[in-house]
C-alpha positions in Angstrom: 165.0 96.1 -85.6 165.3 98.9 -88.2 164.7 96.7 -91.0 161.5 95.2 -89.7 160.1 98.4 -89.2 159.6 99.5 -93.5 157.6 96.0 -93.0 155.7 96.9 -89.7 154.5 100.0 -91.9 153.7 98.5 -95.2 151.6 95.3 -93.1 149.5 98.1 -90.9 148.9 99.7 -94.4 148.2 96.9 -96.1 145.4 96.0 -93.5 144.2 99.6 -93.1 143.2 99.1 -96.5 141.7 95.5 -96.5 139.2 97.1 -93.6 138.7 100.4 -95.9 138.3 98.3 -98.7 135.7 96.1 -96.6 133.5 98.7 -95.3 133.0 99.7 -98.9 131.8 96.6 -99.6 129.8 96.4 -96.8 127.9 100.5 -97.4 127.7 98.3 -101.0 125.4 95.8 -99.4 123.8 97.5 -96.9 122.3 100.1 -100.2 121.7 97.1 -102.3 119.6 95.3 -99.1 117.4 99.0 -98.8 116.5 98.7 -102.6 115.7 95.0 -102.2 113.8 95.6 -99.2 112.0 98.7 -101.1 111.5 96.6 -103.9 109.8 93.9 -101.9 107.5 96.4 -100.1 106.4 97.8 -103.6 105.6 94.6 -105.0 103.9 92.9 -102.1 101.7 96.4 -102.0 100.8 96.1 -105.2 99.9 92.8 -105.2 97.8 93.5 -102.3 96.1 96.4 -103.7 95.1 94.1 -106.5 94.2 91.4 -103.7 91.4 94.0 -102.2 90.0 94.9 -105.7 89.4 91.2 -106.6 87.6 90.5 -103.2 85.8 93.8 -103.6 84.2 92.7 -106.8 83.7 89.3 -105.5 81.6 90.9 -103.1 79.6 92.9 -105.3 78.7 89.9 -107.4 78.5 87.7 -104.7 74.8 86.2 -105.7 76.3 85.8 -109.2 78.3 82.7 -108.8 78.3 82.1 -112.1 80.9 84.9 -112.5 82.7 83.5 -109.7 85.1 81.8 -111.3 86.1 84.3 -113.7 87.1 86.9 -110.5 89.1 84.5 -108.5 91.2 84.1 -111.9 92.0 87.5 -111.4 89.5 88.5 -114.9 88.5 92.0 -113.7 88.3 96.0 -114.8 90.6 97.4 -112.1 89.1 100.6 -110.6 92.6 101.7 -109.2 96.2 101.4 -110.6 97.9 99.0 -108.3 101.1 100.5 -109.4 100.2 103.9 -107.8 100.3 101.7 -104.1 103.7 100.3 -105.3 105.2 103.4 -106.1 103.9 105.0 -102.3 105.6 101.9 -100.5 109.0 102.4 -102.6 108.9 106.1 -102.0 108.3 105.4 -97.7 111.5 103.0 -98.4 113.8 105.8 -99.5 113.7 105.2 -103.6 111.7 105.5 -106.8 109.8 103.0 -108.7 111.5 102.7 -112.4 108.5 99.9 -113.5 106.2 98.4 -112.7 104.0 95.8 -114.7 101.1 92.9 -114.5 102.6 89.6 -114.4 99.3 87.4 -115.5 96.3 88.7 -114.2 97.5 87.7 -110.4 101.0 89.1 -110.1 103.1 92.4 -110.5 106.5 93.2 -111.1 108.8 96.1 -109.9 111.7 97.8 -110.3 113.1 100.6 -107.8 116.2 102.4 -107.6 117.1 103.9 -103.8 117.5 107.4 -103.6 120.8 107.5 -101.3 124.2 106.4 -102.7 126.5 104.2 -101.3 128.4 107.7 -100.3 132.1 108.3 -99.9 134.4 105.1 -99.8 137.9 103.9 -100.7 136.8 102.6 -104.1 136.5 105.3 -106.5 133.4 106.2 -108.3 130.9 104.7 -105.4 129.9 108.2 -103.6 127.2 108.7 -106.6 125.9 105.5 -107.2 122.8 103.8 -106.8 121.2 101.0 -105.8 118.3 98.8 -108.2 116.4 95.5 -107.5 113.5 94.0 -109.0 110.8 92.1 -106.9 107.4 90.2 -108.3 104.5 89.4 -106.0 101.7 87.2 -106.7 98.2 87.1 -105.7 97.1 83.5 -105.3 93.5 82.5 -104.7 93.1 80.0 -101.1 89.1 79.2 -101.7 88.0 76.5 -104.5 83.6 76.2 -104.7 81.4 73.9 -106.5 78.0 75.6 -108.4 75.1 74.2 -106.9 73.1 72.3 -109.3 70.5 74.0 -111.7 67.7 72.3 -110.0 69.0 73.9 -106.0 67.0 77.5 -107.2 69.1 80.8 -107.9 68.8 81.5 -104.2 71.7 78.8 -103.2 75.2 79.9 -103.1 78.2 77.3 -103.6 80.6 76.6 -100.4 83.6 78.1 -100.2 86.5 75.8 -99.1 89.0 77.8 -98.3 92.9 76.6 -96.7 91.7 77.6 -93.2 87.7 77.1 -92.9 84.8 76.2 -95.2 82.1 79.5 -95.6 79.0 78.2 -96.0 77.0 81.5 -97.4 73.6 82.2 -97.3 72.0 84.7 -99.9 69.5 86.4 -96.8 72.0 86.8 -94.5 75.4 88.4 -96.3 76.6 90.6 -93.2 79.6 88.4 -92.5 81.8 87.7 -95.8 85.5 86.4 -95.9 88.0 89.2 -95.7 90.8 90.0 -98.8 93.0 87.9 -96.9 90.8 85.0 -96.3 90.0 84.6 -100.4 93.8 85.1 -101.2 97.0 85.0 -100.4 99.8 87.4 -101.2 103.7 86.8 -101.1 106.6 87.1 -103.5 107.0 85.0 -106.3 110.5 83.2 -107.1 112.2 85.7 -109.3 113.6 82.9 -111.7 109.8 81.5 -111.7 108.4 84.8 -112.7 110.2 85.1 -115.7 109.6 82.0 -117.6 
């Protein structure tokens, strides 16, 4: 009996320190999800930021639709940084933006770092370190058109097919346009695709 007590001790230790040593990984992954998550947010929010400029100058040149084509590529003069939107998303997700840069002219990608560490654990050298993750969202268009033929008058606007309903416009009567979200959808892009 006394000699199976040294190893009673040394088994209860040894396990004490596998679920130490596991909770440390798991205040690991629990930071790292948090700047994923914020890095996500900040991406997707730029994206969309980018999202409502595009419609917005679709709808100024709406009875253009010559220049049509050239703003659902994503060829526009931003009023607004969408970065600024990314870094207010990262900052209500507890970290920082560190970049943040146009993929294309339809994408963005960012980089945040939380502002909590992991905080005190077994493993040495963890209570002061940070979390980073990267994240790219893209803006991609979900309405294809066909100009009207010279001979239809300037007056004639093309159908827009979009993934969910056809919007046939009409140049007197412009009081109901598709929304951001009806023109385009937003969501993140495959991280391996995004850097090719």
């Amino acid at each position: 009996m006394g000699q199976a007590f040294p190893l009673y001790i040394t088994v209860v230790a040894g396990l004490l320190f596998l679920a130490f040593a596991y909770l440390a990984v798991g205040q690991g992954a629990v930071t790292r999800n948090a700047a994923q998550t914020a890095a996500d947010s900040a991406a997707l929010a730029a994206a969309q930021d980018l999202r409502d400029q595009i419609a917005g100058e679709w709808v100024e040149n709406v009875l253009d639709p010559n220049s049509w084509q050239g703003i659902f590529d994503g060829d526009v003069e931003l009023t607004d940084n969408p970065c600024d939107r990314a870094g207010q998303l990262a900052a209500q997700n507890a970290a920082h933006l560190d970049g943040c840069q146009s993929v294309g002219l339809l994408g963005y990608r960012v980089g945040v770092t939380t502002e909590e560490p992991v905080g005190d654990t077994i493993v040495p050298g963890t209570e002061d370190m940070l979390a980073t993750a990267s994240a790219t969202a893209v803006v991609e268009r979900r309405c294809s058109f066909e100009l009207p033929a010279e001979e239809s008058g300037d007056d004639v606007l093309p159908s827009l097919h979009c993934k969910d309903r056809t919007w046939d416009l009409n140049s007197k009567d412009l009081e109901i346009l598709p929304d951001p979200q009806d023109l385009f959808d937003v969501h993140l892009a495959d991280p391996q695709a995004s850097d090719e």
